[in-house]
Residue, then its C-alpha position, 0 to 999 in steps of 0.5 A: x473935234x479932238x481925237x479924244x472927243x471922237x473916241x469917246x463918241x465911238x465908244x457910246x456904239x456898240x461893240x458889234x457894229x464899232x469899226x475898230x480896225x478904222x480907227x486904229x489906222x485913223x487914229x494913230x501914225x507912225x513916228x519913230x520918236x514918239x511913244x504912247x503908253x500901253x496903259x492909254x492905248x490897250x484900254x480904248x481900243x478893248x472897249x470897242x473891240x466886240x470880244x474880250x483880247x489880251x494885250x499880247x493879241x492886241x500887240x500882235x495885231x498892231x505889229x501887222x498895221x505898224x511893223x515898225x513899232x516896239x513895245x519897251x519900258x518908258x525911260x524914267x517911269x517904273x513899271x510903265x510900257x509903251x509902244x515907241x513909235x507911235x503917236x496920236x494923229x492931229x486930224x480925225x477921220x471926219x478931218x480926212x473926210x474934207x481934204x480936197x479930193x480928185x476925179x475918179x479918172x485921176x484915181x490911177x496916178x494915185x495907185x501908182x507905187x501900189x500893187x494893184x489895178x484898176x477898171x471902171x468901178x473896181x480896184x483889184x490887189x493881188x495876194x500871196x496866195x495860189x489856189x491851184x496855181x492861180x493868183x487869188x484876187x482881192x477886188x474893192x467895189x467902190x459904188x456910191x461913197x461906199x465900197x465892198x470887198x470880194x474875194x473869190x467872188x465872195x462879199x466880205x463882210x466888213x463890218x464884222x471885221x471892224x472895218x467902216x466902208x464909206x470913202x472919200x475920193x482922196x490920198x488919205x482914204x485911199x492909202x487907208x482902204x489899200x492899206x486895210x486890204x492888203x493887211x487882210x489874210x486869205x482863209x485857205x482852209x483845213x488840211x485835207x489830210x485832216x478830213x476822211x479819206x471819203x471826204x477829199x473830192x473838193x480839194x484846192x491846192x494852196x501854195x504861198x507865192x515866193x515862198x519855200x513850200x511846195x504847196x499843199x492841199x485844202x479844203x474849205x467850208x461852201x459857206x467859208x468867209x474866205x478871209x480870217x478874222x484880225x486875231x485868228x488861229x490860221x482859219x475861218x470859224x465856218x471851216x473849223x466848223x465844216x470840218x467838226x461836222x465832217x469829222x463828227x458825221x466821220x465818227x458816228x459813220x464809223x461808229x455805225x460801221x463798227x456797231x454793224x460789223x459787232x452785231x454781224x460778229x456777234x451774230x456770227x459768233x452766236x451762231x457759232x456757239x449754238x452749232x458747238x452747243x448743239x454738236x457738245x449735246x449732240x456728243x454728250x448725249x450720244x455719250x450719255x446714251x452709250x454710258x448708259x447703255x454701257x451700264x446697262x449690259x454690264x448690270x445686266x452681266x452682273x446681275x446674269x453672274x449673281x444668279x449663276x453664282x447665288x441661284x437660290x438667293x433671295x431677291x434682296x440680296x440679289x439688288x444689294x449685290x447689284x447696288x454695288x455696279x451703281x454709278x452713285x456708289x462707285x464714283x461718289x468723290x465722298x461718302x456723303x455724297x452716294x444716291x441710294x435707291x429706296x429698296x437698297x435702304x429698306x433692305x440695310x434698314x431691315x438688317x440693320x433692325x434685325x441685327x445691328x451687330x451684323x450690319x456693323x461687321x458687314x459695315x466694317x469688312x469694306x466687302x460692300x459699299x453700304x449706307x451709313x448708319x448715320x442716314x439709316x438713323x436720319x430714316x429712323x429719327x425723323x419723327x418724335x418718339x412720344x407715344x400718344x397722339x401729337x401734333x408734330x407728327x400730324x403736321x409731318x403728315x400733312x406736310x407728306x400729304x402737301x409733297x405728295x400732291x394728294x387730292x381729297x380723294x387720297x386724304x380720305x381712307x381709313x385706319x389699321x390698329x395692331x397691338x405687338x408684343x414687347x419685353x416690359x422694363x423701364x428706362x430713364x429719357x434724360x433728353x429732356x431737362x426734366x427726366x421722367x421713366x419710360x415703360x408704363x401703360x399710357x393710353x391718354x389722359x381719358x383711359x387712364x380715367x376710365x381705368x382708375x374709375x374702373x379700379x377705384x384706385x390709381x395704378x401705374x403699371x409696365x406696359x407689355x404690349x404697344x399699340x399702333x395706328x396708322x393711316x392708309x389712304x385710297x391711294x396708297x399714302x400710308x403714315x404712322x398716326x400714333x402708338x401706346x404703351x398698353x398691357x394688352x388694350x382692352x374694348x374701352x381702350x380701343x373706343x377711346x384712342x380710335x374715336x380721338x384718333x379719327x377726330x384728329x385725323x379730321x382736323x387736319x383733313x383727313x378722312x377716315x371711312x373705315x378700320x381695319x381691325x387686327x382681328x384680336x378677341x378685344x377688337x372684335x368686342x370694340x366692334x359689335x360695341x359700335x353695331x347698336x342697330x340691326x340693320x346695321x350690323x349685316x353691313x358692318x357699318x357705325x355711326x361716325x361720333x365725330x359726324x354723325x351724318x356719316x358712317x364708319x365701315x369696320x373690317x379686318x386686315x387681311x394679312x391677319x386673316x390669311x395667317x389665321x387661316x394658315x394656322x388654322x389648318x397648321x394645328x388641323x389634323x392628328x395630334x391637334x384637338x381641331x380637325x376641319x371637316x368639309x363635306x365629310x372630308x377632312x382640311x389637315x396640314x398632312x395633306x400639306x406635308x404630303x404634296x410637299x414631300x411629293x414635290x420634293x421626289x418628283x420636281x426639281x424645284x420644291x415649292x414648300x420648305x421648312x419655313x412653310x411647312x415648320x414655321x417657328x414664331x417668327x416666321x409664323x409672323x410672315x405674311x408672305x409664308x402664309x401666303x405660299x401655302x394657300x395661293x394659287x401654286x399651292x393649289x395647282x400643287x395640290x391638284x398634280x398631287x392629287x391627279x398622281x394618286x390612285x385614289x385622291x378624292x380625300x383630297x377634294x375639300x383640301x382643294x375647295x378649300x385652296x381654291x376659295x384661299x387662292x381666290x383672296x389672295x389673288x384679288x387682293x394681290x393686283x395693283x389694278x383699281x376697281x373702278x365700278x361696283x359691277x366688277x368681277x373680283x368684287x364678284x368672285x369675293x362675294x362667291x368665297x363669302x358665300x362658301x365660307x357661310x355655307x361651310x359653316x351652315x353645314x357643319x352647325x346643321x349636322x345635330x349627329x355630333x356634339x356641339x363641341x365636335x362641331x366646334x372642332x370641325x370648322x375655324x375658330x369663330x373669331x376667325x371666320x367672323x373676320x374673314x366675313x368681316x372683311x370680305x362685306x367689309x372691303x365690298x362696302x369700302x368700295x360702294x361708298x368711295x365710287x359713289x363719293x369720289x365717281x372715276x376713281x379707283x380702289x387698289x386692292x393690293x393697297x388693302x393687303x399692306x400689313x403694319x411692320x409688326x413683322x419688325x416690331x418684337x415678335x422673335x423670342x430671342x429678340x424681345x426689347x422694351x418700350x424704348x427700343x420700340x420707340x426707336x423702331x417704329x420709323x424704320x420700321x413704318x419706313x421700310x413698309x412705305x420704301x416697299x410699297x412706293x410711299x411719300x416718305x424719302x430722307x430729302x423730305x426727311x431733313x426738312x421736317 
């Protein structure tokens, strides 16, 4: 057989199993003066190689069996290399395979010129390798025609290096088995300097026999082939792979070690930060505690030099003086950015109401640190300025409602009307594209009917009065519902704008269960107009129009009353056509005059000045002027006045009389609810009712005077009418709310709040028009709600 046919027949196996290193060596022999083409060899040899090989490897490979060839260009051939030195074999491995053969005994005769010894059954070839100092052996097992190679007592596995390993007891295949052997590299492994420090137990030192190096340490895979492979980086893919297995177990190691050592040190840092967290609070709040103590004493100093200084000042000027220590007002890096406290806004709204030429001149001086006109004007503007009733304004106050957090108790309440006086006139609003004058009576749609039915002609007159209405709940929310334009609102006029206030107020859920009349000769025809039934009109009670299942309690303000009663005895006595009797002793505002003026002898700190005793018609507006001369300090006034006179049982009915006013005041003064109908300032009203009936009953009694004397002997009617009337009124308010809404309350101080009338026109001096008006009733409304603790507050403002 040729040796083309042979490696064709060798090329039909598979590339894994071809023994190609055997062909090699059997298929090609030295000769210096021959050559075989690259393009002959390189191609046969790659098809039965088992992975893909450049010519560069293949010739390295070649240079290890024959060192002797050269790769060159063929002389006369352009473009052609071929290997010189080199040619094609003549006979074929089975050729070999019959050349006569020896005895196993004779085999050492043969192995002579070679390297290596032999025993029964193996031949052993030592390498160039030591491993610790020790010849590595590579010993061939020869058994049955086949033969095997050990390394380190390891089986090498042949066949994956190409290698075929029958043999026959011949010169040709024993050179060729030596020869294979001796061609074959000892792995020595990876550098240990390659492998963690941890991982250098199982090192051998490696140094080349003969060689100049002194040797260095290695380390190798258990399962390592202890030969490389024919083409090879210098170690056995079972120890490159060792290797990246115990750098890879190395790194995630590390990474463990590492991740380990950031959480402690995050832990340890987190630890750190909440102890310098809690020792910053612990500082700041010591700090904040002794700032605040700090501020403390110093406005405690402050406000012990104020009344030193200004020992008779009034108490608004008294926190507007204080204001100035605040630590809002002095350390705002801009204006815009002060906190003021509610009362400090009611006090600049009222001035600035009052007199807005003395809050700019007071603003100007830089003395003191004051709102601006401009927040005032955001407390002042926050709601339309129409008269009438609007939805916008309800839905400011059902918004106040839903930032109050009222529950259904506090949306139920009742109503306050009260008509003031203001200078008729017109004006022009140009706000609106269409412009339109201001200043005529406009009740509504329906009154304006009723009025020209009435006068069977169209009229548009100057208004001279306004009208307002607010809401006042159980509470305490109070809000502004609507105001008109009036010339002096009539009873229809009352019946129209009341009844279509309360069905609105009822849309937008909120309830009302009672009026609080202003006491005026119209209101009071309004309110027997609403009495149709008799068994009604003893508890002061209508039908609700806008649900008849209910009814509506009518009383009276009692601001109003407690003025009516002052003024009453005010023109009570010599000079006045009205001089109260009670039994047989008179009630005269000498009497007044008198303890004033002994007070003012005998006590270093008079109670009564000339606002009380001589108060023109602004200050006769003032609840609070009213309520110094019949409270409790001016009976017991009274009663030390009465108890220095010789004789002072004139005196007598003067105080009965003080006794029962001080009583009303008193009761509707406290802030603590009543919670039952048993309670005894429920009580002790119905005791003052029952003196003012029978002061009444005595006197209309007494047939030895006129009635006309008579008349003059007691209140004006209307006045006693309305001081019955919210006296059974305020009782009946209260049955019905505790039965509705059991374990809840009523505040009798919330039933003395007046409608800031006080501010709305009522000094001569001072009158303004319609318009004016409209541009006061916020502040106005606002300053009465910043008193008594209500809803509104500019933050709320802005929104709406």
């Amino acid at each position: 057989m040729s040796v083309k046919s042979e490696l064709h027949n060798s090329q039909k196996q598979t590339k894994s199993c071809a023994p190609y290193i055997t062909w090699l060596l059997t298929a090609l022999e030295g000769d210096a003066s021959s050559c075989i083409a690259v393009q002959d060899l390189f191609p046969q040899f790659s098809n039965i190689y088992p992975v893909k090989i450049s010519v560069t490897q293949f010739d390295a490979l070649l240079k290890r069996f024959y060192c002797h060839v050269k790769k060159v260009w063929a002389a006369g051939h352009t473009g052609v290399r071929v290997y010189r030195g080199l040619k094609w074999k003549a006979e074929t491995c089975a050729t070999l395979s019959r050349v006569a053969e020896f005895e196993w005994k004779d085999i050492s005769s043969h192995l002579q010129p070679l390297p290596c010894m032999q025993t029964s059954d193996t031949i052993t070839i030592p390498s160039n390798i030591l491993c610790n100092r020790n010849v590595i052996l590579k010993q061939i097992v020869l058994s049955s025609r086949k033969w095997n190679l050990q390394v380190r007592g390891v089986n090498v596995n042949l066949q994956e290096l190409g290698i075929d390993q029958t043999f026959a007891l011949n010169k040709q295949c024993l050179k060729l088995m030596v020869n294979i052997v001796q061609n074959l590299l000892i792995c020595k492994g990876k550098p240990a300097t390659e492998f963690p420090q941890e991982s250098q137990q199982n090192t051998e030192f490696i140094n080349v026999a003969g060689g100049k190096s002194v040797g260095e340490y290695f380390i190798r895979s258990s399962t390592c082939h202890q030969v490389l492979p024919w083409i090879t980086s210098g170690v056995c893919e079972k120890c490159t792979a060792f290797l990246t297995e115990v750098q890879t177990t190395n790194r995630q190691r590390l990474q463990e070690e590492l991740e380990e050592k950031c959480r402690r040190a995050k832990e340890e840092l987190e630890e750190k930060c909440r102890r310098e967290k809690e020792e910053l609070e612990e500082k700041c709040r010591r700090a904040k505690e002794e700032l605040e103590e700090k501020c403390r004493r110093e406005k405690e100093e402050f406000s012990r030099a104020v009344l030193n200084y200004f020992p008779d000042s009034p108490e608004e000027m008294n926190l507007l003086l204080e204001s100035q220590q605040s630590e809002e007002v002095l350390h705002a890096k801009v204006p815009q950015s002060r906190k003021w406290d509610k009362k400090i806004i009611k006090i600049c709204l009222k001035l600035l109401v009052e007199n807005p030429q003395s809050y700019r001149k007071l603003e100007e001086s830089e003395r003191l640190v004051l709102p601006s006109r401009g927040i005032l004007a955001c407390y002042r503007t926050y709601m339309p300025e129409e008269p009438g009733i609007n939805d916008r304004r309800l839905h400011c106050m059902h918004q106040a409602a839903i930032n109050a957090d009222l529950e259904v108790s506090g949306r139920s309440g009742g109503i306050i009307h009260s008509e003031v006086a203001i200078a008729p006139g017109l004006t022009m609003d140009c706000r609106l594209p269409g412009s339109e004058l201001v200043g005529f009576v406009d009740t509504g749609e329906e009154g304006s009917n009723f009025q020209t039915v009435k006068q069977g002609y169209t009229s548009h007159d100057l208004c001279s009065h306004a009208f307002q209405v607010t809401f006042l709940g159980y509470t305490g929310f109070t809000f502004p519902v609507c105001f008109f334009p009036t010339g002096c609102i009539t009873a229809s006029e009352h019946h129209t704008v009341l009844w279509n206030v309360i069905s609105k107020l009822r849309d937008w859920a909120f309830h009302v269960d009672f009026i609080l009349h202003d006491g005026s000769s119209e209101a009071i025809s309004f309110t027997r107009s609403c009495w149709p039934e008799a068994s009604k009109k003893g508890r002061h009670c209508s039908t609700n129009l806008t649900c008849p299942s209910t009814y509506i309690i009518h009383s009276h303000n009692f601001s109003q009353n407690i003025r009516k009663l002052r003024d009453t005895v005010l023109n009570s006595g010599c000079g006045h056509k009205r001089t109260l009797t009670k039994s047989g002793l008179k009630i005269v505002w000498n009497h007044w005059e008198a303890a004033a003026k002994w007070a003012r002898d005998t006590e270093t700190k008079p109670l009564l000045m000339d606002a009380h005793l001589k108060p023109d018609k602004s200050e006769k507006t003032k609840t609070g002027l009213a309520k110094s001369v019949l409270d409790r300090d001016m009976l017991n006034l009274m009663e030390r006045y009465q108890d220095d006179l010789e004789d002072g049982t004139y005196l007598n009915s003067t105080i009965d009389f003080l006794k029962q006013t001080s009583k009303l005041i008193s009761v509707f003064s406290e802030d603590t609810g009543i919670t039952a109908v048993s309670d005894y300032r429920l009580r002790k009203l119905r005791n003052v009712l029952r003196w003012f009936q029978a002061w009444r009953n005595e006197i209309m009694s007494n047939t030895s005077v006129t009635e006309q004397k008579r008349r003059r002997m007691l209140p004006v009617a209307s006045t006693l009418d309305a001081v019955e009337c919210m006296l059974v009124g305020f009782e009946e308010i209260c049955v019905k709310h505790l039965n509705q809404f059991p374990g809840s309350s009523i505040v009798p101080s919330n039933f003395s709040c007046t409608v800031p009338e006080a501010h709305l026109c009522q000094n001569e001096t001072s009158k303004r028009n319609f318009t004016e008006y409209c541009r006061m009733v916020n502040s106005a409304v606002l300053d009465e709600s910043l008193t008594e603790g209500r809803t509104l507050g500019i933050k709320r403002i802005k929104n709406s």
